[in-house]
N, C-alpha and C positions, 0 to 999 in steps of 0.2 A: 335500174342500171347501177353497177358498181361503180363506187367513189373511185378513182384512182389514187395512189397512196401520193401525199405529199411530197415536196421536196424535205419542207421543215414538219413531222408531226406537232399538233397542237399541245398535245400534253407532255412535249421534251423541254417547254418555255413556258411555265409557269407563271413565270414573277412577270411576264411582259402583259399578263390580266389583273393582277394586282393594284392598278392605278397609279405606282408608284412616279410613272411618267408618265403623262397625258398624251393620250391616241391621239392621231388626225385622221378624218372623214376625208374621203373624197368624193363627190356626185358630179353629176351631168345635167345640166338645163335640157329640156326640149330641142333647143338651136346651137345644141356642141356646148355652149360655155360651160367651163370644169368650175366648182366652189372647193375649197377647203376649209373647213373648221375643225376644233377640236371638239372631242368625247368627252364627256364626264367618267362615264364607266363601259368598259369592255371588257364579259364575263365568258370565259368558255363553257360551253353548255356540254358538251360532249367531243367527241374525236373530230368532229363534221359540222359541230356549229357554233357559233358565238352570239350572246345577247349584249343588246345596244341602248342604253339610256336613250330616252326618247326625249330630249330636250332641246331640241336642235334649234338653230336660230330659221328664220322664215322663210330662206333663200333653200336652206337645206331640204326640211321638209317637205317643200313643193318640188323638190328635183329626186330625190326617195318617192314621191308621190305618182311622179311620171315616168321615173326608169329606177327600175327595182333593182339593179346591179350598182356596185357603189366598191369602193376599197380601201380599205383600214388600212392604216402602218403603226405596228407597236415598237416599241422598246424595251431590251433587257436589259434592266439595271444594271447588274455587276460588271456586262461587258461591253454596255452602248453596241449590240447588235441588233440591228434594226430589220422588221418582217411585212412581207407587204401578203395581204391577205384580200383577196377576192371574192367578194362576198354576194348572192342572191337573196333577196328579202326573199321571207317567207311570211311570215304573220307576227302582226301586235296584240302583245297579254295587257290587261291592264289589273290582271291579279295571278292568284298565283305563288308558290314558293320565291323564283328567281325573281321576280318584279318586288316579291318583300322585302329577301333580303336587300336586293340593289335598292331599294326605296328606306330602307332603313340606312345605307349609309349615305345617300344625299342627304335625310332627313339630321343625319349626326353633322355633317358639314356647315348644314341651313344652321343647326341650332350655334353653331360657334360668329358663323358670318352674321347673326342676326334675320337671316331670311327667310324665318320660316314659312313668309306666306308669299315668299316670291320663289324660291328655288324649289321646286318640287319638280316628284318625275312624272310625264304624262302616260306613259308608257313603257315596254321592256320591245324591242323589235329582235325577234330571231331572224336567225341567216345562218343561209348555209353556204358554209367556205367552199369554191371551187378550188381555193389555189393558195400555198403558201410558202413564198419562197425567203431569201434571206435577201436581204436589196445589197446590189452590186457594189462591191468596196469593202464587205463589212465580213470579217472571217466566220464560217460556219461553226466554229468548233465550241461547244457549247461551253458555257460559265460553271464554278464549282458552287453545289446545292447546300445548304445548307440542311443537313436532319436532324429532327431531336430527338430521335429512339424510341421505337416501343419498350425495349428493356427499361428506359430511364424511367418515364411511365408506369411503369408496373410496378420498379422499386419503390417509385413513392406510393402507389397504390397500398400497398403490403406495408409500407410505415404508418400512414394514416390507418388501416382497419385495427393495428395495434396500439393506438393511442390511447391513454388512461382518462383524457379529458379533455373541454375542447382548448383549452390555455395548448395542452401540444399539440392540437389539430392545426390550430393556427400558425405557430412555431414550424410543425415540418414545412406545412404549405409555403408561407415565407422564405423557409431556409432552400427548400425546392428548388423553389421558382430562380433564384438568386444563387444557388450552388448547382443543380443536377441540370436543369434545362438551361441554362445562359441569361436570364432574365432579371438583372440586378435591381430593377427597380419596381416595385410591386404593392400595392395597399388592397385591403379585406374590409368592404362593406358589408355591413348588416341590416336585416329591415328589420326597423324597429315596430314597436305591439299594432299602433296601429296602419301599419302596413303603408303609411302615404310618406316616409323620408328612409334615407338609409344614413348610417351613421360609422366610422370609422372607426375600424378596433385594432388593427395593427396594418405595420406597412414595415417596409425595409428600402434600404436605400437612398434614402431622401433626406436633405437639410433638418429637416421638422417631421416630426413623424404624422401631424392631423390628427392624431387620437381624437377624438370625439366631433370631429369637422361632421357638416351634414350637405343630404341632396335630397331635393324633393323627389318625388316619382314623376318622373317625365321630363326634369330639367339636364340640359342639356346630354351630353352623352352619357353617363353614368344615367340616370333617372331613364333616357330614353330604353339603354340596352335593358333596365332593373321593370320598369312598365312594359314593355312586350314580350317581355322574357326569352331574347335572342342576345345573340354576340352584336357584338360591333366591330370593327378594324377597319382601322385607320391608316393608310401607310403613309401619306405623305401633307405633313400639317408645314405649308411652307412660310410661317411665322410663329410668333411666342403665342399659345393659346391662355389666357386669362382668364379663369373662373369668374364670374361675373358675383362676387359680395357684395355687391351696393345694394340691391333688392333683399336683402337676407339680414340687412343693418352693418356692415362692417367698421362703419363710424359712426354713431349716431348722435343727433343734434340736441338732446335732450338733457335738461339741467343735471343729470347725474356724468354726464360725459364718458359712460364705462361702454367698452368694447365687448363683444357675447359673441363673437362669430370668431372658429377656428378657419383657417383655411385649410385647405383640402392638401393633400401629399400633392406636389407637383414638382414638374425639371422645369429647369428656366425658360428652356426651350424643347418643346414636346416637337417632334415630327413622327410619331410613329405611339398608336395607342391599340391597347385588347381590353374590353370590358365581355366580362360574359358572365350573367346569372347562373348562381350555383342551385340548382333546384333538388329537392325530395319530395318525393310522393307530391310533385303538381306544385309544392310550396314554394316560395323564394323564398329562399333564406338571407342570400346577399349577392354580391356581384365579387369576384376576382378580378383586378384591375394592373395592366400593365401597361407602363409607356417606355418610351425610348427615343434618345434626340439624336439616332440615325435613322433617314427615313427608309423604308422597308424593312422595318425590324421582323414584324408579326407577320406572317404569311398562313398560306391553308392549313400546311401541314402544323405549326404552332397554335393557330385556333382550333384545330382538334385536340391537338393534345394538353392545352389549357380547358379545354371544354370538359374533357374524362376526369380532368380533377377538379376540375368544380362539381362535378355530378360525387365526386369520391368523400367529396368536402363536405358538400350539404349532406348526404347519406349519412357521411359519418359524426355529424352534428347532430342528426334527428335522432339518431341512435343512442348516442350519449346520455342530451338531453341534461341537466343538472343532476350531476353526484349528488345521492341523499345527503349521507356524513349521519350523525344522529344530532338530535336538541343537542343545544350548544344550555352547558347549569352557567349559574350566576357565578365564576370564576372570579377572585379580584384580579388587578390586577398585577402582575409579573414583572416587568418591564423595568429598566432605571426610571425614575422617576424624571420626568420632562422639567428640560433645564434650557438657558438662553432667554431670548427676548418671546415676548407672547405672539402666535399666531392668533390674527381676529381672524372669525368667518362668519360671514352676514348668508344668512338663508330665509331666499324669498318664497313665504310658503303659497305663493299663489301660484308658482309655477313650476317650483323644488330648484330654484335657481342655486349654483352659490359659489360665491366668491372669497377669495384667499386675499388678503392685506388689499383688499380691493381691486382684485384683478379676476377676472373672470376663470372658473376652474371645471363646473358643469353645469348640467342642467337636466330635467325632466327625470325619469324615472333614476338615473345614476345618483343625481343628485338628493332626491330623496332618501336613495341608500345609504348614502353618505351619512347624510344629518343622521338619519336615522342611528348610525352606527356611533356617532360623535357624544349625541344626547345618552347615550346605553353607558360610554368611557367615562363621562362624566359626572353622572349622576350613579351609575350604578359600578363603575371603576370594573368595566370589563374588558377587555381584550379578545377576548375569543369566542367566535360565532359559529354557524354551520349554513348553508344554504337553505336546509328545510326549515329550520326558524324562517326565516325570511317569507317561503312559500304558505307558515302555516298561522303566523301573527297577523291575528283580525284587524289590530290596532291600526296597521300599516296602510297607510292612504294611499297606495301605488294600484296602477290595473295590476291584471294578470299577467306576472311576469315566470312563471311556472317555463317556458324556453327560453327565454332570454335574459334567465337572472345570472345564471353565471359568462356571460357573455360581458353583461352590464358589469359584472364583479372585475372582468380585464380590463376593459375600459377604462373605468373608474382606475384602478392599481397605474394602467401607462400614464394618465392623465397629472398622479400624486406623485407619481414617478421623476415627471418633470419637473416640479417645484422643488427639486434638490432634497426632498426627502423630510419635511417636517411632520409629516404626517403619509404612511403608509401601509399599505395592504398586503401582508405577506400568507403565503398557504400553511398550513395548519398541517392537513393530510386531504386524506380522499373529505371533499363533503366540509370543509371545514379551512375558516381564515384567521389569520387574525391582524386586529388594527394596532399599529405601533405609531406613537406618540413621541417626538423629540422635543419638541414645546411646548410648554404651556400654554394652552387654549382661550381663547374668551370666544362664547359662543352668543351670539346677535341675532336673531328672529324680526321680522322686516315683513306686517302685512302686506303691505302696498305690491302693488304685480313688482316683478321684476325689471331690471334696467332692460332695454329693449336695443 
């Protein structure tokens, strides 16, 4: 039997499956009595049906259980026009594409409320819409949509494949996201060697840029979207979302009293977030992350087109790959000679920690590059290095950082960036840095682990 065509078609109201206002359920008891609750998620499947978080409270369930007709009312954001929709169960998935994704963004919500072992979804229930009309009072005349262009897309696509390295991969993506698509506020994680945190190598837009902040795999939304290697989006965070540094040391109690935890780029008040893994060849390379403290910022058509450039991002990062440059010779160095008061830096070689007049600057593999580079100025009065030293010096106690040594090289330069400049990283050419020196150094080596 042919559907007959709507009043409202389903795919002219987009934004009213978004979440950004919470659905209401309506069912029926056995003996007439009507329940209302609300929806967590209401996902249109197609022209003709819609999927339903299956979370319902006890009343609900049992009245879905005994009469399979039931009717949704959404809302469209921009214009508070309200849809009442008619709905026939048909069947519960409990896997599945649409049960993933819809289970991934409960699963990103559980991880900010704390819930993860209460909010889960038990189910995805399809239905098929008999009926959708616009409820009576509320003007039919649709809201204005927001697009972000395939041309815009493509432009950046065509910037990033001609990138000389990845310092501009990063650069357009940033400048992108924040000039071409409307997305002012934006940070680029990377997973670091051994694949279980990711770590922050530029961002735009934000108080603090995070340079070197970290996130385990799986913690909270960022870890969740970077461990399953799916998007996340968020439209509607109806309070200030708090990274949670207490478990990571943010203060720690410990006779040295020094702080080691960056915090992460964030808005004071998040209502609207896009994380999506930038993959190549099956790899994660990192996560592209976007928020905004209006809610319904990111919508379908924005997680695709943040998605094509995350995929453009990692591609053209594997591609790359670190600029040879050639051996960097034993150069003295160049530079005015370093004048002012002296910078200390203590390096704790049990973890490559190290810190700046006693303030925390990096750590782990950056960190090691650092000293590394510190010890070469000082002892061997050089200045200019190339990346394939770095890759080809046996002496060097670091993993294998043959992908992510020039990644670590930005890092590290944003990180030196923000200490006003006593010490910093500037490029060379293709393949090739060099370290500039405004201070006089005293360099400090510190068995004992580092401050925690």
């Amino acid at each position: 039997m042919t559907q007959p065509p709507f009043t409202v078609p389903l795919e002219t109201i987009p934004s009213c499956f978004e979440g950004i206002i919470p659905a209401s359920i309506a069912t029926v008891a056995a003996d007439g009595t009507p329940n209302i609750t609300y929806l967590s998620v209401v996902t249109r499947v197609d022209s003709e049906h819609v999927a339903l978080s299956r979370q319902f409270f006890k009343k609900t369930g049992e009245n879905a259980e005994q009469n399979h007709f039931a009717q949704v009312q959404v809302i469209e954001p921009l214009t508070g026009r309200q849809f009442s929709l008619d709905l026939e169960y048909e069947r519960t998935e409990t896997a599945g594409p649409i049960f993933e994704r819809m289970r991934m963004k409960l699963d990103a919500v559980a991880a900010f409320e704390g819930m993860e072992q209460i909010f889960q979804l038990r189910g995805t229930d399809f239905c098929r819409v008999t009926r959708c009309d616009v409820v009576p009072g509320h003007s039919a005349a649709p809201g204005a949509r927001r697009s972000v262009g395939i041309e815009r897309v493509e432009a950046i696509s065509l910037r990033i494949s001609q990138a000389a390295d990845m310092d501009e991969v990063l650069s357009i993506t940033l400048e992108s996201c924040t000039g071409l698509l409307g997305y002012p506020h934006a940070f680029i994680m990377l997973a670091n060697e051994s694949g279980d945190r990711l770590y922050t190598v530029a961002s735009a837009g934000f108080a603090a840029s995070g340079a070197g902040s970290e996130v385990h795999m799986g913690e909270g939304v960022i870890g969740l979207a970077a461990a399953r290697r799916s998007a996340i989006r968020l439209t509607n965070l109806a309070r200030d979302l708090h990274y949670a540094t207490a478990s990571r040391g943010a203060v720690t109690s410990n006779t040295r009293g020094f702080e080691r935890t960056i915090p992460l780029p964030s808005l004071p008040s998040i209502q609207s977030q896009l994380v999506v893994p930038m993959l190549a060849h099956r790899k994660l390379a990192g996560v592209l992350c976007l928020q905004s403290s209006e809610a319904g910022a990111f919508q379908a058509e924005d997680e695709s087109a943040v998605s094509i450039l995350a995929s453009h991002v990692a591609m053209a990062m594997a591609a790359l790959g670190d600029s040879g440059g050639t051996t960097a010779q034993s150069l003295a160095a160049t530079s005015p000679a370093p004048s002012g008061g002296t910078v200390q830096v203590k390096y704790y070689r049990d973890d490559n920690t190290v810190f700046m007049d006693n303030e925390y600057l990096i750590k782990g593999v950056a960190g090691g590059i650092l000293w590394r580079l510190l010890r070469a100025y000082q002892d061997e009065q050089r200045e200019e290095f190339s990346n394939k030293e770095f890759r080809l010096d046996p002496t060097l106690d670091l993993p294998d950082i043959k992908d992510n040594l020039e990644a670590r090289l930005i890092l590290l330069r944003r990180r030196l960036d923000e200490r006003a400049g006593a010490i910093r990283i500037e490029k060379a050419g293709r393949g090739r840095f060099r370290l500039a020196v405004a201070r006089p150094l005293h360099l400090v080596v510190i068995d004992a682990p580092g401050p925690m």
